[in-house]
N, C-alpha and C positions, 0 to 999 in steps of 0.2 A: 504494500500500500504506500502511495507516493505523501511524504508528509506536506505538508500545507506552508505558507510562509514562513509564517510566526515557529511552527517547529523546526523548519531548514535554519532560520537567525538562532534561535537556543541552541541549535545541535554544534551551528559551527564558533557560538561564541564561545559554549565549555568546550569546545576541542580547542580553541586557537590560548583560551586560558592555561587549561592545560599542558598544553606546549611551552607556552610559554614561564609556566613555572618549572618546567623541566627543566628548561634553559639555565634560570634561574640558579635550581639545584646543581645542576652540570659544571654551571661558572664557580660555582661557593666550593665545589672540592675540587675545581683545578687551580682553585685563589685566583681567580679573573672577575671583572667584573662586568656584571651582566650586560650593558649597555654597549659593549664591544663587541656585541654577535648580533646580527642581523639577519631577522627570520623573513624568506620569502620563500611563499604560499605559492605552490607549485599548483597550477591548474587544468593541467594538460586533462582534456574527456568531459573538464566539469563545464555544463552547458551555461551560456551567457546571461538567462537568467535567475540559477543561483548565484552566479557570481555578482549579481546585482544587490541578491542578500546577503553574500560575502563582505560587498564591501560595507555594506547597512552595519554591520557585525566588528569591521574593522580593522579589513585585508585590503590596503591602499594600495599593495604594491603585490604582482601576478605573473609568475615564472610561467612559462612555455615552452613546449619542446618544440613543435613544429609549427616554423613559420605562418606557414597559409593558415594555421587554424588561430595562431596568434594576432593574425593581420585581421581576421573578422571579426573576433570580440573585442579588438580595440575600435572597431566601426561602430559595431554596435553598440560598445560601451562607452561612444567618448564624450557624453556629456556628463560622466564622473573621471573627475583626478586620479587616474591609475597610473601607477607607474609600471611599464610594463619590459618584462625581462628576457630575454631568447637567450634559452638555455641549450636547446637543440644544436645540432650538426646544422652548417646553413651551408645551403652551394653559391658558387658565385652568381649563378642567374637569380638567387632570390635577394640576393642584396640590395637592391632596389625595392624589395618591399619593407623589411627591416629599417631602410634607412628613414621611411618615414614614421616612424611613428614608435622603434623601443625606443626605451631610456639609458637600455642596457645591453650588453651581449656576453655571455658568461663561456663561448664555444670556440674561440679564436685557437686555427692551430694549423692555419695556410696563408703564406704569404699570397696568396692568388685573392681569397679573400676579404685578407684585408686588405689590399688595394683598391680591388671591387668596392669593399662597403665604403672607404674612405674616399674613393670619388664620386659615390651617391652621395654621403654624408656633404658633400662639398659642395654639390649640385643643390642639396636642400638650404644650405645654409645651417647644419649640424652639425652638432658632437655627441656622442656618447658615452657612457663607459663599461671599458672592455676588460676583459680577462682571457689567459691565456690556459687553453685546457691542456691538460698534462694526462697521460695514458697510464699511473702509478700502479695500476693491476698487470702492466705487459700484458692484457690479454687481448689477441689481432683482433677480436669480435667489436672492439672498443674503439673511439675517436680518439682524439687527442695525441699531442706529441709526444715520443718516447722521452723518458727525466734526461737523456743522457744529450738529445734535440734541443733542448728547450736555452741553452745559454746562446746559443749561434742565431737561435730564431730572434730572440728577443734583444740582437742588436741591430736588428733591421729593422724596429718597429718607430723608432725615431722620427723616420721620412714621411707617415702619414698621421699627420695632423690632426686630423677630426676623432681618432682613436684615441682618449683617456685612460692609458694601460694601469691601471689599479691591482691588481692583482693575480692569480693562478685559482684554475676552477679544476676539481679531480671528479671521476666516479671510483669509488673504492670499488674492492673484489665483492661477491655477493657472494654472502657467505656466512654460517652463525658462529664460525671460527673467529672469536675477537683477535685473536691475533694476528692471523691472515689482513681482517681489516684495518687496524690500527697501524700495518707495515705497512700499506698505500699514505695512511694518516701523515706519517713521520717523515715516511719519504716527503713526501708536499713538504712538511717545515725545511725539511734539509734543503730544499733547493731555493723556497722561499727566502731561507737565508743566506743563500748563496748569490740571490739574485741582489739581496739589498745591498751588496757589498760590490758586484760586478755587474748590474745593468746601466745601460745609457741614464745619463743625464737627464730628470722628467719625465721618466718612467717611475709609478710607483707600485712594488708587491706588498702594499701594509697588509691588504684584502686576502683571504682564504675562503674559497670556498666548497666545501667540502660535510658533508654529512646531507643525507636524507629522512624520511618515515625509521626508516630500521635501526640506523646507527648514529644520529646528530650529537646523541650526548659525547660518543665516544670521539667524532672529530669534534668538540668543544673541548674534550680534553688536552687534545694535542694541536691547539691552535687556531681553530676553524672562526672566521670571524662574518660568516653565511652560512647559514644552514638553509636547506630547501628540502620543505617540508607538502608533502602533498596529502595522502590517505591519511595519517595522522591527523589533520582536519578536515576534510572532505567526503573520507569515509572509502573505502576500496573502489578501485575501476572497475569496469566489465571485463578489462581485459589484461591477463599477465604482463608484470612489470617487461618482461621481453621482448611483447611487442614495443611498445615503447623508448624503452633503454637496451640497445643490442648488447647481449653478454649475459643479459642478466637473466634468471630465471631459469 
């Protein structure tokens, strides 16, 4: 039975509460403080008009995997202040949709593409901000660049301007082996802090982001200053994390 407004707004205010005293607890035993992690509400499948109760509820800000499905409920939704974030793999033909309308892009991990978006972004008269996805599972099913990629790439990112290089985005391994997950975690600090000390000039990695539904607390432990969180507020998709996220499931 499809619940009605009022019980869509209670269901996703005690989950985003929830969460977010999670966070809370997560921060108090790694000694961080809470206001250094940034919770964005992954939406991918959730139709345009909960998220209309979502944001009633108090999710201003909306991660997306895929473009095209990203570009419509910002259509639909943009007479509210959403901030909206492409978290997904993007090819260089859709960067022209992106460039009008995220705020963000958390999936950079080709120089082809960011060319691409940075001469859309240029054409709109934009900026956004970016992150550079990193592969810390080595698993080939997965985007992002190998740790070992990732210093050479990111001195080429200088030349395009409308890119806000803020930090490194991971998918951990999928897996209930905390430890398996936690070595993608650590990896990301390692080069994290590798980058603070050998990237260009006006590049900044303060950003981490890194943790989902299953594991957020555990990258809160070891640094994560995003989390993205979806079914933990939302409630499960129709359809396996796999479709969605290659690798996983």
């Amino acid at each position: 039975m499809e619940l009605n407004a009022e019980q869509q707004f209670n269901d996703i205010q005690n989950n985003l509460a929830t969460v977010k005293k999670r966070i809370v607890d997560a921060c108090k035993k790694a000694g961080r403080d809470p206001a250094s992690v940034r919770l964005l509400p992954v939406t991918k499948t959730v139709p345009a008009e909960r998220l209309r109760i979502a944001y009633a509820a108090g999710c201003h800000e909306m991660g997306e995997n895929k473009i095209q499905e990203a570009r419509e409920k910002s259509e639909v939704l943009s007479d509210l202040n959403i901030k909206w974030a492409v978290i997904g793999h993007l090819q260089t033909n859709k960067a022209k949709y992106l460039a009008r309308f995220a705020n963000e892009f958390q999936a950079l991990d080709s120089l082809k593409v960011a060319e691409e978006l940075d001469k859309r972004l240029q054409n709109e008269g934009r900026s956004i901000d970016v992150y550079v996805q990193v592969n810390s599972s080595g698993e080939a099913s997965k985007f992002g660049l190998p740790p070992e990629g990732v210093h050479d790439f990111v001195q080429q990112l200088p030349r395009y301007s409308s890119l806000r290089i803020k930090g490194l985005m991971t998918l951990a391994v999928f897996s209930s082996d905390h430890d398996r997950v936690r070595e993608c975690f650590v990896k990301m600090r390692e080069i994290q802090a590798m980058l603070r000390q050998e990237a260009p000039a006006g590049l900044s990695f303060d950003e981490l982001s890194m943790g989902m539904s299953g594991d957020y607390e555990l990258a809160i432990e070891e640094g994560a200053t995003v989390v993205r969180v979806g079914q933990a507020i939302f409630g499960k998709r129709p359809l396996p994390d796999s479709h969605y996220w290659p690798g996983m499931g």
